[in-house]
C-alpha positions in Angstrom: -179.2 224.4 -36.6 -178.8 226.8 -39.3 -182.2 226.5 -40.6 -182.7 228.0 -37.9 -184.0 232.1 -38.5 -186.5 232.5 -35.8 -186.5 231.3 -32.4 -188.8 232.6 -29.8 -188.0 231.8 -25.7 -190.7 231.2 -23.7 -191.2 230.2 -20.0 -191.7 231.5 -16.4 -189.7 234.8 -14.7 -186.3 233.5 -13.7 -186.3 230.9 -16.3 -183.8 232.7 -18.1 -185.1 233.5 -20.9 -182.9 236.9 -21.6 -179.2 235.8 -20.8 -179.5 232.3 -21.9 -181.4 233.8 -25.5 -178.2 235.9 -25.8 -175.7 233.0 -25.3 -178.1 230.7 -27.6 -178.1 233.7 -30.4 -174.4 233.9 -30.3 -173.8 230.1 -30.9 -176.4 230.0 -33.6 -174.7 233.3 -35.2 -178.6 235.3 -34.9 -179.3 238.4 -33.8 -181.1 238.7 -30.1 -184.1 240.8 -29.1 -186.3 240.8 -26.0 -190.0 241.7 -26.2 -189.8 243.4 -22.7 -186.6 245.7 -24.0 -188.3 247.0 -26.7 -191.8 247.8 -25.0 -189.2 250.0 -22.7 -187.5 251.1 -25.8 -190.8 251.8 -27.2 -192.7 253.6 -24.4 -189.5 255.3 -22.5 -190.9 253.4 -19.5 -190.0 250.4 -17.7 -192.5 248.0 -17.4 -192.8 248.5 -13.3 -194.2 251.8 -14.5 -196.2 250.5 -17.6 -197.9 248.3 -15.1 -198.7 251.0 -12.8 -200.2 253.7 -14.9 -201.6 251.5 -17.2 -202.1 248.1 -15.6 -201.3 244.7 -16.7 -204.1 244.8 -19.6 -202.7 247.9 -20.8 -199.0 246.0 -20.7 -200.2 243.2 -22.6 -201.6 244.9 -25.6 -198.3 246.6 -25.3 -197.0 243.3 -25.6 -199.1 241.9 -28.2 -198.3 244.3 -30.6 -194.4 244.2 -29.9 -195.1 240.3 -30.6 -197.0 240.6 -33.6 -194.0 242.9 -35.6 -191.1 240.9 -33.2 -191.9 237.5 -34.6 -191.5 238.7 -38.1 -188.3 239.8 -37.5 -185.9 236.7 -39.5 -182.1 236.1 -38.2 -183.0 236.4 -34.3 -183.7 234.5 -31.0 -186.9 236.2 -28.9 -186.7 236.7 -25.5 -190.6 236.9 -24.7 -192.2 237.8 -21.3 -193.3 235.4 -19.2 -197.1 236.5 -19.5 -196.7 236.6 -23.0 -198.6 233.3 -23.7 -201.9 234.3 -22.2 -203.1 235.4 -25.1 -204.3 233.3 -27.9 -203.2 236.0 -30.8 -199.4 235.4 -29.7 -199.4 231.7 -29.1 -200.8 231.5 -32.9 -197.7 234.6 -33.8 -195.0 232.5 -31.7 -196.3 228.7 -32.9 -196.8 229.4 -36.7 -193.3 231.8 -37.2 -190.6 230.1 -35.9 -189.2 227.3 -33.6 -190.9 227.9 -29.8 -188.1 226.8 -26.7 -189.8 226.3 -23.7 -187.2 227.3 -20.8 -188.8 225.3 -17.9 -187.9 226.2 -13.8 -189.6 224.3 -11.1 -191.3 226.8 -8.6 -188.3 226.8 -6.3 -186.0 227.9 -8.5 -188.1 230.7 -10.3 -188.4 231.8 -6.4 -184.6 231.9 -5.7 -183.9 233.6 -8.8 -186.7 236.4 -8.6 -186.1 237.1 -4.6 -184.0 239.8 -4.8 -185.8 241.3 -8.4 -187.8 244.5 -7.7 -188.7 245.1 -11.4 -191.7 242.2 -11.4 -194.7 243.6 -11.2 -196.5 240.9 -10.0 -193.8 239.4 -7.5 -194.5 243.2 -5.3 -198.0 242.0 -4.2 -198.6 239.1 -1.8 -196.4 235.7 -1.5 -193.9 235.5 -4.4 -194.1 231.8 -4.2 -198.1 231.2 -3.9 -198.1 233.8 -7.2 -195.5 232.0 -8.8 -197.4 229.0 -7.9 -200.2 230.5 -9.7 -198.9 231.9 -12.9 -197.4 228.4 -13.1 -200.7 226.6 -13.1 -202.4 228.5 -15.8 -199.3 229.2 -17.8 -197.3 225.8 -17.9 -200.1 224.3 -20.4 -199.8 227.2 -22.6 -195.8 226.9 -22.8 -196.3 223.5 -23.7 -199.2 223.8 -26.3 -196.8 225.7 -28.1 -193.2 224.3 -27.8 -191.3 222.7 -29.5 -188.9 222.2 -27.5 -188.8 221.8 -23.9 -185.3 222.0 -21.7 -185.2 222.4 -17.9 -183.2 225.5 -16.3 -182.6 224.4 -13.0 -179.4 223.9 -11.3 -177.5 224.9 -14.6 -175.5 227.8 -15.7 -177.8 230.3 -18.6 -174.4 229.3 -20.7 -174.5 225.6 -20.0 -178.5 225.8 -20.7 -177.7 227.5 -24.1 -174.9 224.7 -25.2 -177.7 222.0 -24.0 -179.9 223.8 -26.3 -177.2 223.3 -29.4 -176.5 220.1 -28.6 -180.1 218.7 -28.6 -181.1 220.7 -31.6 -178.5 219.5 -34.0 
């Protein structure tokens, strides 16, 4: 696992890509970043706001250049956004610089864990579930085109997913 310097999270909202990346980063002794953190670091917005003044094209060039300089960055695991893979120029950053974890959640689960979450942009508008359902279609063949690895969320602690994580990487 040491070889390990760059590992980039991908995967649906509620997947758990930001507390099991900090767990995962802590047992693999790495530093941990998010690509949604720093666009709000970046912008001193969150990205409820990005979304509404600029819309979700203006996010995701946000986003793409966060990526581009993020993936880059050696010693650290990458939280990404969950939209992140739709487009081409960061599947090619994420696949070619480091070791891609997909962080899978059936549709059920991403809906039980995003209920409540008022800072999705895309979740405000319409039947969380039938969206979900959506994003899901288009983006679960992206995820995979570019993982390496593939481990399933549901049902398990972000902790438990991170030790997993160890466990089948060594």
């Amino acid at each position: 696992m040491s070889v390990l310097q760059r590992v980039f999270l991908v995967g649906p909202m509620g997947a758990g890509k930001s507390t099991i990346g900090k767990y995962l980063a802590q047992h693999l002794k790495l530093g941990f970043a998010d690509t949604d953190t720093e666009i709000e670091a970046r912008t001193g917005a969150d990205i409820p706001w990005i979304f509404d003044v600029e819309g979700e094209e203006g996010f995701r060039d946000r986003e793409q250049q966060v990526v581009e300089e993020m993936t880059l960055w050696d010693n650290m695991v990458l939280a990404t956004g969950g939209g992140v893979v739709q487009r081409a120029e960061n599947r090619r950053a994420l696949g070619s610089r480091g070791f891609v974890i997909y962080l899978h959640a059936t549709i059920e689960e991403q809906v039980r864990r995003t209920r409540k979450d008022r800072r999705r942009p895309l979740l405000q508008k319409g039947n969380p579930e039938e969206v979900l359902r959506q994003l899901m279609a288009v983006r679960d063949p992206l995820y995979r085109e570019i993982a390496d690895h593939v481990i399933d969320t549901d049902g398990c602690s972000p902790r438990t997913v991170a030790q997993r994580l160890v466990q089948e990487l060594q």
